[in-house]
mmCIF file as gemmi writes it, N, C-alpha and C atoms, coordinates in Angstrom:
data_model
loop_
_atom_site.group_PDB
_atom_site.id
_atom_site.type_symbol
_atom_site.label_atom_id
_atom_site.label_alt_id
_atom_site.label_comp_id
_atom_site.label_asym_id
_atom_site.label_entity_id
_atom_site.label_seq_id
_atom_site.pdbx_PDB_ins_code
_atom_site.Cartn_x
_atom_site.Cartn_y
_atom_site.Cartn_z
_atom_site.occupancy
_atom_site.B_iso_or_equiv
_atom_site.pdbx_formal_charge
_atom_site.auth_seq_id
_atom_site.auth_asym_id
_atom_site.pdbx_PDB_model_num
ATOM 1 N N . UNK Axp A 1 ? 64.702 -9.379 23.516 1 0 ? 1 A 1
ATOM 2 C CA . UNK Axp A 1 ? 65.379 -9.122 24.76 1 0 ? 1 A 1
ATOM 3 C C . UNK Axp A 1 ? 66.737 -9.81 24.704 1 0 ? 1 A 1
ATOM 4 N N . UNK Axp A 2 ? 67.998 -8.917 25.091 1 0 ? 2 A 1
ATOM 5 C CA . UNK Axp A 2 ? 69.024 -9.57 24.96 1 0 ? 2 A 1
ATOM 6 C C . UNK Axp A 2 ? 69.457 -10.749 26.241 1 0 ? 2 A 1
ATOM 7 N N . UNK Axp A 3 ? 70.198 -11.35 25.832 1 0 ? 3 A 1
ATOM 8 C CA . UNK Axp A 3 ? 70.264 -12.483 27.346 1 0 ? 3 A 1
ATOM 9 C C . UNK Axp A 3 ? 71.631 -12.576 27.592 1 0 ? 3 A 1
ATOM 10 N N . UNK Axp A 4 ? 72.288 -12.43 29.212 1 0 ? 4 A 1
ATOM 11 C CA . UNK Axp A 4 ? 72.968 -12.581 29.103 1 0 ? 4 A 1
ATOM 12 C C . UNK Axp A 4 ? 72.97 -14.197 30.432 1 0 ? 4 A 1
ATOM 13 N N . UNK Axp A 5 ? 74.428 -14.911 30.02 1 0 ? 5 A 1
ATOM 14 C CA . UNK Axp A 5 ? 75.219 -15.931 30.986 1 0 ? 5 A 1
ATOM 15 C C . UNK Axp A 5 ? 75.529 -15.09 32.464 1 0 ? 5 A 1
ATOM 16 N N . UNK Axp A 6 ? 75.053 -15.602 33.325 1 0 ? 6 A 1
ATOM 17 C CA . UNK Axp A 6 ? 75.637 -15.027 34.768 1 0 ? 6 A 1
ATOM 18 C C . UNK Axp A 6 ? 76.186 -16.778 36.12 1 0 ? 6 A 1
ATOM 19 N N . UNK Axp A 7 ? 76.674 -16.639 36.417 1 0 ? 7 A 1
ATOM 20 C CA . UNK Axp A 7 ? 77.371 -17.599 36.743 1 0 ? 7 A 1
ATOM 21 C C . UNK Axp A 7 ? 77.184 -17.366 38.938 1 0 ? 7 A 1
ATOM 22 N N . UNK Axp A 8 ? 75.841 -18.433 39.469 1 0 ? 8 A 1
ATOM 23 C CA . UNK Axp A 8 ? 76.085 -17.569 40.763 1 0 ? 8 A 1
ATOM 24 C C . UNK Axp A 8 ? 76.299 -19.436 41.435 1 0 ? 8 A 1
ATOM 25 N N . UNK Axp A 9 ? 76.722 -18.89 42.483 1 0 ? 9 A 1
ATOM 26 C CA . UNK Axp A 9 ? 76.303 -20.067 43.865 1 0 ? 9 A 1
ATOM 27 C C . UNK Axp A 9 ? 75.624 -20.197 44.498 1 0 ? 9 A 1
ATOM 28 N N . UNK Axp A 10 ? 74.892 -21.237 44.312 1 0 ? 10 A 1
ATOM 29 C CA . UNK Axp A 10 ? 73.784 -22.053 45.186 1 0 ? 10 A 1
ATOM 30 C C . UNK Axp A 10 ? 73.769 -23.401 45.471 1 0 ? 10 A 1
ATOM 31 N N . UNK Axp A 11 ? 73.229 -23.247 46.468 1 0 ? 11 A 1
ATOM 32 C CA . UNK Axp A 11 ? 73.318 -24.216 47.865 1 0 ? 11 A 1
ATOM 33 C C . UNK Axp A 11 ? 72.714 -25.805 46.828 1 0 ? 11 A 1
ATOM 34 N N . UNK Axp A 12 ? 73.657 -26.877 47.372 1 0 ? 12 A 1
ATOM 35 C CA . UNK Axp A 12 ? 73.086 -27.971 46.373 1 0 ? 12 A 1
ATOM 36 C C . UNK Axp A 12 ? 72.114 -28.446 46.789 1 0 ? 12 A 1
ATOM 37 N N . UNK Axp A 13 ? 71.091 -28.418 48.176 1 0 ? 13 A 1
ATOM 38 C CA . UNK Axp A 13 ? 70.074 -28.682 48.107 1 0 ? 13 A 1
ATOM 39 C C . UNK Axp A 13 ? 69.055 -27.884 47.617 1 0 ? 13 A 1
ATOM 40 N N . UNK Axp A 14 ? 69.248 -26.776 47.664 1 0 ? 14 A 1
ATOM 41 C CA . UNK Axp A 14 ? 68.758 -25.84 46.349 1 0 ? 14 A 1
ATOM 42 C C . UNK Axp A 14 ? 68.632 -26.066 45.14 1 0 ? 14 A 1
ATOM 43 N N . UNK Axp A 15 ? 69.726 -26.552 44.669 1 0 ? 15 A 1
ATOM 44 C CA . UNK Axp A 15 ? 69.519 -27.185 42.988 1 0 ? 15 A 1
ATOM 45 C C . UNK Axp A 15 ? 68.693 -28.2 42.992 1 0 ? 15 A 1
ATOM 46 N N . UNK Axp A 16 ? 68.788 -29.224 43.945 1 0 ? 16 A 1
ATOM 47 C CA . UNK Axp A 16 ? 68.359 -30.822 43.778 1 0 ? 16 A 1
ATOM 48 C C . UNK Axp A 16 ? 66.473 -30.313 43.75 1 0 ? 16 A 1
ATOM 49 N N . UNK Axp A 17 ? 66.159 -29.491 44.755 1 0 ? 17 A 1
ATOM 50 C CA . UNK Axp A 17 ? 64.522 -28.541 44.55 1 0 ? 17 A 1
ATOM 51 C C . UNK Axp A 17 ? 64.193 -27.967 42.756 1 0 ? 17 A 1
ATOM 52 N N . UNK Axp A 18 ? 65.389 -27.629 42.807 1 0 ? 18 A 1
ATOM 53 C CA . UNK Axp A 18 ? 64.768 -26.752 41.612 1 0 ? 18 A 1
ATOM 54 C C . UNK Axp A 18 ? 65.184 -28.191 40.229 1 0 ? 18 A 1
ATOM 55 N N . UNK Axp A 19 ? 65.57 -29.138 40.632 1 0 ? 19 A 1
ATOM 56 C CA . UNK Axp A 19 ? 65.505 -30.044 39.611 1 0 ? 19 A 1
ATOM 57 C C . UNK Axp A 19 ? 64.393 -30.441 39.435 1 0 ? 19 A 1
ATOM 58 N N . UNK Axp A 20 ? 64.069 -30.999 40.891 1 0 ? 20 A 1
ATOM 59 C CA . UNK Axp A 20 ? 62.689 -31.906 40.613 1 0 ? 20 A 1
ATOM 60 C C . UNK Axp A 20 ? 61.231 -30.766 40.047 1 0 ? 20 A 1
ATOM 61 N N . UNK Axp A 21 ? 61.818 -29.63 40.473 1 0 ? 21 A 1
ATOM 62 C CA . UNK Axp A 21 ? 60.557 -29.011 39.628 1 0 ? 21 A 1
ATOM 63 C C . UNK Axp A 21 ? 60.48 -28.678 38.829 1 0 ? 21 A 1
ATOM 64 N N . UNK Axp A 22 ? 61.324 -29.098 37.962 1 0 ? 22 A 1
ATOM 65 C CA . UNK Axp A 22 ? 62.24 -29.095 36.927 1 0 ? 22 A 1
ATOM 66 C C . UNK Axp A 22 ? 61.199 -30.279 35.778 1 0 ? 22 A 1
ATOM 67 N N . UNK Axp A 23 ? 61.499 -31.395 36.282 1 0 ? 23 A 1
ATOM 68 C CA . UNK Axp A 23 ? 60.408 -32.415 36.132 1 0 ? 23 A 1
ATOM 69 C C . UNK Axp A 23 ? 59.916 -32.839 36.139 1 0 ? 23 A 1
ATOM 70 N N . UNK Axp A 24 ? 59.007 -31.783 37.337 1 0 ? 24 A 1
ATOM 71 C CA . UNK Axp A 24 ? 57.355 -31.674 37.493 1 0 ? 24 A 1
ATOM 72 C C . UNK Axp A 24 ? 56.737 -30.851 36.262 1 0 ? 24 A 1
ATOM 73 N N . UNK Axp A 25 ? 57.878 -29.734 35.871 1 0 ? 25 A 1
ATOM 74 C CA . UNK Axp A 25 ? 56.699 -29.019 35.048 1 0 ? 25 A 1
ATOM 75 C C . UNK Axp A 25 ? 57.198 -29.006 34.022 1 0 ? 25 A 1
ATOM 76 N N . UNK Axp A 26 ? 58.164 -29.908 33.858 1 0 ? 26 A 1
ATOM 77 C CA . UNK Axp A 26 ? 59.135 -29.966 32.085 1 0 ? 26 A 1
ATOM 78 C C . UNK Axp A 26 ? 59.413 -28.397 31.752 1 0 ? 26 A 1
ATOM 79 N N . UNK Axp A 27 ? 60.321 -27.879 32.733 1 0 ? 27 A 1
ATOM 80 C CA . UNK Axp A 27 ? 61.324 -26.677 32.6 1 0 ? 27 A 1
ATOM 81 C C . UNK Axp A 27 ? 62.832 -26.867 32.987 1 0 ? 27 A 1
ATOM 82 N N . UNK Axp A 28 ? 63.7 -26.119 32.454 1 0 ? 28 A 1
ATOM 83 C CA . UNK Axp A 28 ? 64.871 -25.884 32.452 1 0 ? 28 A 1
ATOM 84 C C . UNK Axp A 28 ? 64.676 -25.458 33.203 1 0 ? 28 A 1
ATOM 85 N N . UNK Axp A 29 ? 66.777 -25.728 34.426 1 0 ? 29 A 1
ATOM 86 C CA . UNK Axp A 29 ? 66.745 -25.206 35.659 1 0 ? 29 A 1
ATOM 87 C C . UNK Axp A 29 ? 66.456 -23.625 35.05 1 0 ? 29 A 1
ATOM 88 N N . UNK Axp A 30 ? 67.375 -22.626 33.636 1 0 ? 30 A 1
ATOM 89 C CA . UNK Axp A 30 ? 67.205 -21.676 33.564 1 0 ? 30 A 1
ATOM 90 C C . UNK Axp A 30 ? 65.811 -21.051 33.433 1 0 ? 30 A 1
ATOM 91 N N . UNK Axp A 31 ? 65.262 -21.731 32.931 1 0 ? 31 A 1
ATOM 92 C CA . UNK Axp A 31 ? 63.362 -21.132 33.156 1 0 ? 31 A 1
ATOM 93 C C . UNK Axp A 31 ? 62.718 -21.036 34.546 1 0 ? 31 A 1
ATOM 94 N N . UNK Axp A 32 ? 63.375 -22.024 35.434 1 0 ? 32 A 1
ATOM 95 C CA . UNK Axp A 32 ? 62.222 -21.852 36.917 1 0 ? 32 A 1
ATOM 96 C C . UNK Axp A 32 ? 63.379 -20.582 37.248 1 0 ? 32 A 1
ATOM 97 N N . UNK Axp A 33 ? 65.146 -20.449 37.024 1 0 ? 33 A 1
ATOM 98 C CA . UNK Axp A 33 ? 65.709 -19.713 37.688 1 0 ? 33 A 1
ATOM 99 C C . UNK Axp A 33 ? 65.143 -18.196 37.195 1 0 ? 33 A 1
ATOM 100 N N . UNK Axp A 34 ? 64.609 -17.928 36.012 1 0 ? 34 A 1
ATOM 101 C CA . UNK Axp A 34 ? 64.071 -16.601 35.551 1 0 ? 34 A 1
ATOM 102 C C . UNK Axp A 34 ? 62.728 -16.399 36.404 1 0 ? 34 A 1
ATOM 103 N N . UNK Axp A 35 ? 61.911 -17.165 36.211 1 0 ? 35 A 1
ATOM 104 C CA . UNK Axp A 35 ? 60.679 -17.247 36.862 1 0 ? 35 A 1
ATOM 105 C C . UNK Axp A 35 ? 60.902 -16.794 38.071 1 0 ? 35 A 1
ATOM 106 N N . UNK Axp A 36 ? 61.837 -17.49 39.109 1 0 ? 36 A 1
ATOM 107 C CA . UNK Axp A 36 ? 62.036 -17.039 40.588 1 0 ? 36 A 1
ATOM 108 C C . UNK Axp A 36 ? 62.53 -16.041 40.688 1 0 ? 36 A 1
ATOM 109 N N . UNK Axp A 37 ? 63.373 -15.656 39.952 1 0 ? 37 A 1
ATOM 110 C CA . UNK Axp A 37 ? 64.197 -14.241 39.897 1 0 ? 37 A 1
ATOM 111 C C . UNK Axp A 37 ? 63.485 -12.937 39.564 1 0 ? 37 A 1
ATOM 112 N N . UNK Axp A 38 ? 62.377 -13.398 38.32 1 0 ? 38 A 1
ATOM 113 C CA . UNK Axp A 38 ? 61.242 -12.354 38.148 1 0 ? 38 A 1
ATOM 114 C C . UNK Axp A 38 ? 60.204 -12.069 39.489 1 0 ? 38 A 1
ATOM 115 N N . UNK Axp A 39 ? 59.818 -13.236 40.071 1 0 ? 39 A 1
ATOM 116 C CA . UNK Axp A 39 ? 58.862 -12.628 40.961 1 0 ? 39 A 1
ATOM 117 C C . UNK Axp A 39 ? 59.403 -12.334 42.43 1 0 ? 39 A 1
ATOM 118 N N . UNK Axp A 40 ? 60.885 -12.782 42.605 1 0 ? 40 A 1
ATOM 119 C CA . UNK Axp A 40 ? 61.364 -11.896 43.805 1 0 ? 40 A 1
ATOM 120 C C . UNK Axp A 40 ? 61.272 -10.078 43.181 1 0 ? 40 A 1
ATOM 121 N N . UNK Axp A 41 ? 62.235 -9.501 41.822 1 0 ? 41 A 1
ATOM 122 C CA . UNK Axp A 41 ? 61.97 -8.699 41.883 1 0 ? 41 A 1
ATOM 123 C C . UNK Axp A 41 ? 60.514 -7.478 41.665 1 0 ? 41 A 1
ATOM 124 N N . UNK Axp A 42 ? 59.791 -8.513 41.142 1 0 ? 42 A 1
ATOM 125 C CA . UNK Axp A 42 ? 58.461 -7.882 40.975 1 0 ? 42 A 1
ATOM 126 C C . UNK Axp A 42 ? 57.882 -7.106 42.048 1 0 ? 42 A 1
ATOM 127 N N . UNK Axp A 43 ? 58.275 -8.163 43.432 1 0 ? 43 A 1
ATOM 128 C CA . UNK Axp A 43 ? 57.542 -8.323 44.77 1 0 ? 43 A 1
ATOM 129 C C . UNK Axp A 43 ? 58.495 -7.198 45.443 1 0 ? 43 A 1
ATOM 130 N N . UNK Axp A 44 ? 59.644 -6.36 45.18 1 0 ? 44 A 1
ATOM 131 C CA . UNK Axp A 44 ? 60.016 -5.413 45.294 1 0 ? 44 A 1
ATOM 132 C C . UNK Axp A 44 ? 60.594 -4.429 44.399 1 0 ? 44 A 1
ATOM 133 N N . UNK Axp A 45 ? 59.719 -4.282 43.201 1 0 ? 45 A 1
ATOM 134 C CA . UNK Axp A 45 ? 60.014 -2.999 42.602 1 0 ? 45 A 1
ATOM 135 C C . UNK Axp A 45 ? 58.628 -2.154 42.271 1 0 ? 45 A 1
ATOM 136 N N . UNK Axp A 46 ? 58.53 -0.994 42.833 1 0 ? 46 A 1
ATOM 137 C CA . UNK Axp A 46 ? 57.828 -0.213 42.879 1 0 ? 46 A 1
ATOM 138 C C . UNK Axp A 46 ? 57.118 -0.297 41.536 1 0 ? 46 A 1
ATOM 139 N N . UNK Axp A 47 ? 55.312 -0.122 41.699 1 0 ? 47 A 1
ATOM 140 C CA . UNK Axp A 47 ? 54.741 -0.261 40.14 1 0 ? 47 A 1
ATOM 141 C C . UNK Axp A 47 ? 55.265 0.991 39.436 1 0 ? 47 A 1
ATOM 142 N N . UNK Axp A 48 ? 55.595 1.921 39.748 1 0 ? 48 A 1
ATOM 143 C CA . UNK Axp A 48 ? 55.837 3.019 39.3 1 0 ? 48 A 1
ATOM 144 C C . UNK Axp A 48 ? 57.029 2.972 37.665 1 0 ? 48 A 1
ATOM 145 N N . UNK Axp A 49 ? 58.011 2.297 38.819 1 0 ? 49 A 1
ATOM 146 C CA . UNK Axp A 49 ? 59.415 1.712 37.632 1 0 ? 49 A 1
ATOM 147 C C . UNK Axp A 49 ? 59.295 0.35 36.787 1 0 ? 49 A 1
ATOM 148 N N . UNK Axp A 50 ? 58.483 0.774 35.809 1 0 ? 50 A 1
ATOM 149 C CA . UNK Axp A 50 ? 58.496 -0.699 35.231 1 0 ? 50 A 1
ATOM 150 C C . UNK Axp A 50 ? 59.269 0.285 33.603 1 0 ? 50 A 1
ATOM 151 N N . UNK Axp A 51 ? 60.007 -0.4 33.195 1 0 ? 51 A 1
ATOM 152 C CA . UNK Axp A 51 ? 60.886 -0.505 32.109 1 0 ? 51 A 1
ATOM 153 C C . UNK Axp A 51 ? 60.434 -1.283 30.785 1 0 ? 51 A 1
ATOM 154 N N . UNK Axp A 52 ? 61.02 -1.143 29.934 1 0 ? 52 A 1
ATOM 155 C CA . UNK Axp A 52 ? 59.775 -1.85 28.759 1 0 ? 52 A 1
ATOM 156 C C . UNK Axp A 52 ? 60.737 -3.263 28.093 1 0 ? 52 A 1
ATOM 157 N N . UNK Axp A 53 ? 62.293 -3.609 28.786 1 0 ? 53 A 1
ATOM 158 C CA . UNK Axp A 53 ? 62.381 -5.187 29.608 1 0 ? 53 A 1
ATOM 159 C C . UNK Axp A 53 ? 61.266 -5.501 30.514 1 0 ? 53 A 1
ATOM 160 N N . UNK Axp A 54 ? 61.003 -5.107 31.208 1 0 ? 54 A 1
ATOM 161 C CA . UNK Axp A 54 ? 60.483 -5.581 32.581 1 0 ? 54 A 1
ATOM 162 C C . UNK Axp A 54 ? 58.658 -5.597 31.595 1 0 ? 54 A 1
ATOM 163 N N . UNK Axp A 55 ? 58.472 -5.081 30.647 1 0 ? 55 A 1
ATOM 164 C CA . UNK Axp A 55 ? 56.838 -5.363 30.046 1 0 ? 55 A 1
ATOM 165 C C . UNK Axp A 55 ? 57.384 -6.804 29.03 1 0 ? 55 A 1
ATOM 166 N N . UNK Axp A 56 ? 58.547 -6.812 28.735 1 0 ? 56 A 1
ATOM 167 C CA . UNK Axp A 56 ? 58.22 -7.858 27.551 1 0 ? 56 A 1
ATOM 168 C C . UNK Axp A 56 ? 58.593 -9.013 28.619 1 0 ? 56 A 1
ATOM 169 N N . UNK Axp A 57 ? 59.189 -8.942 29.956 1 0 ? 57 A 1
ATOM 170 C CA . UNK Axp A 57 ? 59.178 -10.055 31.156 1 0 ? 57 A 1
ATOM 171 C C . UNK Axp A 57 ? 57.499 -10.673 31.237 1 0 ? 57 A 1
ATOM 172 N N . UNK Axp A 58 ? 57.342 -9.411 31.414 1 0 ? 58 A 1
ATOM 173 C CA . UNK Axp A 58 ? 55.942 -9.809 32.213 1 0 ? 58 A 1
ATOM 174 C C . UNK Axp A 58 ? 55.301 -10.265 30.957 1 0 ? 58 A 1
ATOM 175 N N . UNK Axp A 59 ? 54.962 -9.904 29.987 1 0 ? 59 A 1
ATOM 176 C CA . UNK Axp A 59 ? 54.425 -10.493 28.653 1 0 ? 59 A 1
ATOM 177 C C . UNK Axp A 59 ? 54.754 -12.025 28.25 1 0 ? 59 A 1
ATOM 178 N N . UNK Axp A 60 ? 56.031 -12.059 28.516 1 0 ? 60 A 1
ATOM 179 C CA . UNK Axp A 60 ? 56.597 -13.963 28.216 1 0 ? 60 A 1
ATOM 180 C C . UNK Axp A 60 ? 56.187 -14.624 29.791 1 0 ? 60 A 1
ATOM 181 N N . UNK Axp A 61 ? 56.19 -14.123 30.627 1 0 ? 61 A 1
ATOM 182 C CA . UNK Axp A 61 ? 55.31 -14.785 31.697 1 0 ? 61 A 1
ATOM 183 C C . UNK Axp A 61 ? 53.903 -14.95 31.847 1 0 ? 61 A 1
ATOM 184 N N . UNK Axp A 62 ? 53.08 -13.659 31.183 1 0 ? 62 A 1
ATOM 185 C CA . UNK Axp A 62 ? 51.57 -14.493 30.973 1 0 ? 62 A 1
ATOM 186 C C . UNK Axp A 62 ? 51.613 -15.552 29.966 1 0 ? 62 A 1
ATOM 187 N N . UNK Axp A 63 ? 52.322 -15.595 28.849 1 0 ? 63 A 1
ATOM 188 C CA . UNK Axp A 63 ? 52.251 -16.533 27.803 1 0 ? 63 A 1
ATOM 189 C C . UNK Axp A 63 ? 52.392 -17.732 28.436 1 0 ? 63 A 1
ATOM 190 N N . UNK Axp A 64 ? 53.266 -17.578 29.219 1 0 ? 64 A 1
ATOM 191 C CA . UNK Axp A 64 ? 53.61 -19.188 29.451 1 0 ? 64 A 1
ATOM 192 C C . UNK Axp A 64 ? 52.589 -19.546 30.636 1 0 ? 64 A 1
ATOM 193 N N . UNK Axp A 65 ? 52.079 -18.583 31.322 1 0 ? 65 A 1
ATOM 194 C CA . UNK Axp A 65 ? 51.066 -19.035 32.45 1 0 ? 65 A 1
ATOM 195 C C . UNK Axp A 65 ? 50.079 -19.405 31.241 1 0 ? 65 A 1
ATOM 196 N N . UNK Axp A 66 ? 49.376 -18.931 30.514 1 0 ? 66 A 1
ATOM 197 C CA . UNK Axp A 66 ? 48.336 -19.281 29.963 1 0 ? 66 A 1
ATOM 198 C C . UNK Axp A 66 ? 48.777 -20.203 28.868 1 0 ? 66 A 1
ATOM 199 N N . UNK Axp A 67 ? 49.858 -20.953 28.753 1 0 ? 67 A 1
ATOM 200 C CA . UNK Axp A 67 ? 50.142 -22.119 28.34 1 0 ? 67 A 1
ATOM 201 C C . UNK Axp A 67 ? 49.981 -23.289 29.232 1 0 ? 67 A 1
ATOM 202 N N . UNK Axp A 68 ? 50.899 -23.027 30.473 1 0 ? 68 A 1
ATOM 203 C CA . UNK Axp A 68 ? 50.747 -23.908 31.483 1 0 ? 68 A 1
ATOM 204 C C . UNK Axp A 68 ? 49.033 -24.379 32.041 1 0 ? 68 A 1
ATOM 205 N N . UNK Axp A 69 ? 48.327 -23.229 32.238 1 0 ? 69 A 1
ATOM 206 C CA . UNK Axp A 69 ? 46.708 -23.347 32.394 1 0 ? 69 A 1
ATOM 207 C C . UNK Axp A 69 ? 45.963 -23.818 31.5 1 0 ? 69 A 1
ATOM 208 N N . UNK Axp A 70 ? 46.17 -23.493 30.274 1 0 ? 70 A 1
ATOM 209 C CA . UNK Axp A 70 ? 45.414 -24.083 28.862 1 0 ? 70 A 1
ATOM 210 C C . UNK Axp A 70 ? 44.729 -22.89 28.755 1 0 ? 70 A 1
ATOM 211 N N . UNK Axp A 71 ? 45.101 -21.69 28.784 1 0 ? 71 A 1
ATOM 212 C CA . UNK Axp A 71 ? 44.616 -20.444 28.447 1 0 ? 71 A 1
ATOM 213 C C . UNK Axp A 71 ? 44.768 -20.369 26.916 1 0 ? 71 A 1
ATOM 214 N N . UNK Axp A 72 ? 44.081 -19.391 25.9 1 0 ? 72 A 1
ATOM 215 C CA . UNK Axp A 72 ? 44.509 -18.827 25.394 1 0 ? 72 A 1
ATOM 216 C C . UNK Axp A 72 ? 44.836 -17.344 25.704 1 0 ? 72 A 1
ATOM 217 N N . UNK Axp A 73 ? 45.011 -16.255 24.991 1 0 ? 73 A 1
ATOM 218 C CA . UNK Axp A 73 ? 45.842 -15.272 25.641 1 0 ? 73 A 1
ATOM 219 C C . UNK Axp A 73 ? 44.999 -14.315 25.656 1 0 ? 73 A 1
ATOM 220 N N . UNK Axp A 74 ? 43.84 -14.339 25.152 1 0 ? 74 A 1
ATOM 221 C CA . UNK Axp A 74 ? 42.414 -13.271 25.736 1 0 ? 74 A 1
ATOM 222 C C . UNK Axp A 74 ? 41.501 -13.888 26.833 1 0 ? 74 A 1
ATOM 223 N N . UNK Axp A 75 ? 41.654 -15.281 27.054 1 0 ? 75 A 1
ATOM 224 C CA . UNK Axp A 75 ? 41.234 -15.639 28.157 1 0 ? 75 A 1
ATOM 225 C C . UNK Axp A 75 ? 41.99 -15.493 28.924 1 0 ? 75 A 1
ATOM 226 N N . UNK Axp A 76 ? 43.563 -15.377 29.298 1 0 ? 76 A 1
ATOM 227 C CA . UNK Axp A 76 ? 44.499 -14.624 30.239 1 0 ? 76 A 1
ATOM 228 C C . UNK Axp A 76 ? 44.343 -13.256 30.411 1 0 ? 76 A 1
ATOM 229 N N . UNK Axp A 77 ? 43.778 -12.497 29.072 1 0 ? 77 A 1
ATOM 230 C CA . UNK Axp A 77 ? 43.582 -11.281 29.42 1 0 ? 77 A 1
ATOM 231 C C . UNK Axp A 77 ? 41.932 -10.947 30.362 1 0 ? 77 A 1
ATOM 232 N N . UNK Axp A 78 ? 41.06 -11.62 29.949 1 0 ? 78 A 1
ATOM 233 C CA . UNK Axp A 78 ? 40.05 -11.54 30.697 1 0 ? 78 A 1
ATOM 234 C C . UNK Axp A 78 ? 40.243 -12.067 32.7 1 0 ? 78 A 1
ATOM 235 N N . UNK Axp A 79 ? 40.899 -12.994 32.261 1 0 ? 79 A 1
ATOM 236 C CA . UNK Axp A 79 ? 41.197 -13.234 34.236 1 0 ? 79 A 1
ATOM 237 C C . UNK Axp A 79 ? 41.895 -12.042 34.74 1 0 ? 79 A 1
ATOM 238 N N . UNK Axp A 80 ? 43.13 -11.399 33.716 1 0 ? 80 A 1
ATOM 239 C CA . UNK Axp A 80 ? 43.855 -9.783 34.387 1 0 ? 80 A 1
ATOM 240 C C . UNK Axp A 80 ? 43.131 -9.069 34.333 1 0 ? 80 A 1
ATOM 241 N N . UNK Axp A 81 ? 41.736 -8.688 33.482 1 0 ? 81 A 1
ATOM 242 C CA . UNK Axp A 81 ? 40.874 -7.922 33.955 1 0 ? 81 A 1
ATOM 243 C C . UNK Axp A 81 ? 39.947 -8.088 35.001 1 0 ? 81 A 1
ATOM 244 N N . UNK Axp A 82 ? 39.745 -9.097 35.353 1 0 ? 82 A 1
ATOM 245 C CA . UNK Axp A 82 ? 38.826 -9.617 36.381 1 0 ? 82 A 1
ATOM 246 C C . UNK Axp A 82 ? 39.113 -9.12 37.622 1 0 ? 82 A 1
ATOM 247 N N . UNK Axp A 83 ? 40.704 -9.499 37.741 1 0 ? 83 A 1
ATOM 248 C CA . UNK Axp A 83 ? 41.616 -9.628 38.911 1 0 ? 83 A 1
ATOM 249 C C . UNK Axp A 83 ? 41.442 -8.013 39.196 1 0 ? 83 A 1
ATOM 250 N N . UNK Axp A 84 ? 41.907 -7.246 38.187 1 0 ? 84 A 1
ATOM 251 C CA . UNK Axp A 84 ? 42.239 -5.616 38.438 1 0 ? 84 A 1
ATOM 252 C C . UNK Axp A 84 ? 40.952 -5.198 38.918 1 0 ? 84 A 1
ATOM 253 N N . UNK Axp A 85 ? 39.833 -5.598 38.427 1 0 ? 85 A 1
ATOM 254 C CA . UNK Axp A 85 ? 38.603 -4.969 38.796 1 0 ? 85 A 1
ATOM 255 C C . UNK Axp A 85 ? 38.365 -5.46 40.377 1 0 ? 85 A 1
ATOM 256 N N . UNK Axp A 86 ? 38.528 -6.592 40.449 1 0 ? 86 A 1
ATOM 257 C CA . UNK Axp A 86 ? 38.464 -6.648 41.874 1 0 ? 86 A 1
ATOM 258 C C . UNK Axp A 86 ? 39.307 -5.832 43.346 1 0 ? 86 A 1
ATOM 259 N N . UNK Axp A 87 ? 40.811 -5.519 42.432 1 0 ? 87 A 1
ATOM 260 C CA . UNK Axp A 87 ? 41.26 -4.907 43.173 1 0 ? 87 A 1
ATOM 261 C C . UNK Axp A 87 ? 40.934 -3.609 43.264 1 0 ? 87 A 1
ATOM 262 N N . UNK Axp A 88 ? 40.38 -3.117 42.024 1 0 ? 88 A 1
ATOM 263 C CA . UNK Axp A 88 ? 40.135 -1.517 42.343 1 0 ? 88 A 1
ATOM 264 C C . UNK Axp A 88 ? 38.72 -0.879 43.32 1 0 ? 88 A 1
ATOM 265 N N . UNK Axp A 89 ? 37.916 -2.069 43.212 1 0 ? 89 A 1
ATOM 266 C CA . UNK Axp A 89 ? 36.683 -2.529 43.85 1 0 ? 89 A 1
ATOM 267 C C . UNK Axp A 89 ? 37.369 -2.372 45.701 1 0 ? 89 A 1
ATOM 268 N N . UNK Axp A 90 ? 38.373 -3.053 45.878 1 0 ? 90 A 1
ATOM 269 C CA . UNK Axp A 90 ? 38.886 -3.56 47.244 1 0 ? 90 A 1
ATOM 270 C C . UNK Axp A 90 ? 39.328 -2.01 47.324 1 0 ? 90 A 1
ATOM 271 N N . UNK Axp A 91 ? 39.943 -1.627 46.831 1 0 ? 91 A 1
ATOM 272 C CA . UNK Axp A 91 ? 40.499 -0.133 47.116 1 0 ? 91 A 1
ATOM 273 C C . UNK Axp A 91 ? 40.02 1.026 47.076 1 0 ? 91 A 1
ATOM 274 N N . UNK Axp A 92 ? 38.561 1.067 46.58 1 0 ? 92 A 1
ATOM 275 C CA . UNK Axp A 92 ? 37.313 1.983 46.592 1 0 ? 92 A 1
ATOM 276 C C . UNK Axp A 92 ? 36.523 1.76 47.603 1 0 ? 92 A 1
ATOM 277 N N . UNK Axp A 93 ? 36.885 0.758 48.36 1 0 ? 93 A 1
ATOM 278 C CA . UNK Axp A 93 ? 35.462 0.323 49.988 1 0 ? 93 A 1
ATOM 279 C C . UNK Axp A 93 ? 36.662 0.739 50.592 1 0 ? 93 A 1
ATOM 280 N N . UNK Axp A 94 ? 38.149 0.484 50.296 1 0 ? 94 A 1
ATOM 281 C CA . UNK Axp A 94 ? 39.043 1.022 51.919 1 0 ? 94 A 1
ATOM 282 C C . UNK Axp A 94 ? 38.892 2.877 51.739 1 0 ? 94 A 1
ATOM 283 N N . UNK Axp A 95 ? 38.372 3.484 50.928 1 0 ? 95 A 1
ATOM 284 C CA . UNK Axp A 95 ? 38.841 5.056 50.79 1 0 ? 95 A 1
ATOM 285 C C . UNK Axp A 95 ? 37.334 4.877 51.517 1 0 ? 95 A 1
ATOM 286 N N . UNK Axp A 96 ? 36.246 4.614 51.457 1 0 ? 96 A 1
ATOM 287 C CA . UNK Axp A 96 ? 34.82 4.931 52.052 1 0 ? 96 A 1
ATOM 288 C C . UNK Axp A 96 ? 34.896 4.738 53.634 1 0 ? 96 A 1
């Protein structure tokens, strides 16, 4: 994935937040700023439009969740199956 430098303004008590969680979870401000930036747009882009950036996003974000958890990456895949089954479960009692 190519990367580019983008240069924005934010509020300095904004930064001083994203420091300390910074060294709560031993990340770069640029890692929590991808992280936040990924799941604002996640939380509004239609499942429909996903792009195959937007799969290798989501791919370096389970990795690192199932780093952060002490996953390995078929035990991350078994909790996304878990999860999906439950939802399709939730969405088969609302059609009844």
């Amino acid at each position: 994935m190519q990367k580019n430098i983008i240069s924005v303004s934010i509020p300095s008590a904004l930064i001083k937040q994203v420091d300390q969680l910074g060294q709560i979870e031993d990340r770069s401000r640029s890692s929590i700023m991808r992280r936040a930036l990924l799941a604002y747009i996640s939380a509004r882009t239609p499942e429909e439009i996903v792009e195959a950036d937007d799969l290798e996003a989501i791919k370096i974000s389970g990795q690192e969740y199932a780093l952060e958890q002490g996953l390995t990456l078929n035990q991350l895949k078994d909790v996304l199956e878990d999860n999906n089954s439950e939802e399709r479960g939730k969405a088969r009692n609302k059609v009844k």
